[in-house]
C-alpha positions, 0 to 999 in steps of 0.5 A, spaced: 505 555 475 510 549 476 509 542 475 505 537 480 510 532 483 508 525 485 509 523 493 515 519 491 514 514 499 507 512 495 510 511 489 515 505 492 509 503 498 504 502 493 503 499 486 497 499 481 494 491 480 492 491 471 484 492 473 487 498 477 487 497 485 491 500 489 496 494 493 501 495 498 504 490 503 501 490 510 504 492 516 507 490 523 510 484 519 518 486 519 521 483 525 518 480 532 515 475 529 516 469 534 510 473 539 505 472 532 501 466 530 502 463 524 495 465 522 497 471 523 504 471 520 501 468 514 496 474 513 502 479 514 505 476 508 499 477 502 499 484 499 492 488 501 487 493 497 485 500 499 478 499 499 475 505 500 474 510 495 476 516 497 482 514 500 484 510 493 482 516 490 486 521 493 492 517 494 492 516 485 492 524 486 499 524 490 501 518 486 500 521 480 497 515 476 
């Protein structure tokens, strides 16, 4: 049987923080920004958790963590 490969597209969207969280960048924050807030500008920029478990768990499987 061969090798599992990991999803390459998650391995470059998303990386493991030291405690082990899964951290990606959130969306709609590439162009258009006029017709944003500031605030919500603001909050495009910080990096966010894949909060459910279930998720984290099956993207760590395709990753390959």
């Amino acid at each position: 049987m061969p090798k599992m490969k990991s999803h390459k597209g998650l391995r470059k969207r998303i990386r493991v923080s030291a405690r082990g969280k899964l951290r990606y960048n959130k969306s709609n924050a590439g162009h258009l920004m006029s017709g944003k807030s500031g605030s919500r500008r603001r909050k495009l920029r910080k990096m966010d958790v894949v909060a459910d478990k279930k998720v984290a768990a099956k993207v760590r499987r395709a990753m390959m963590v």
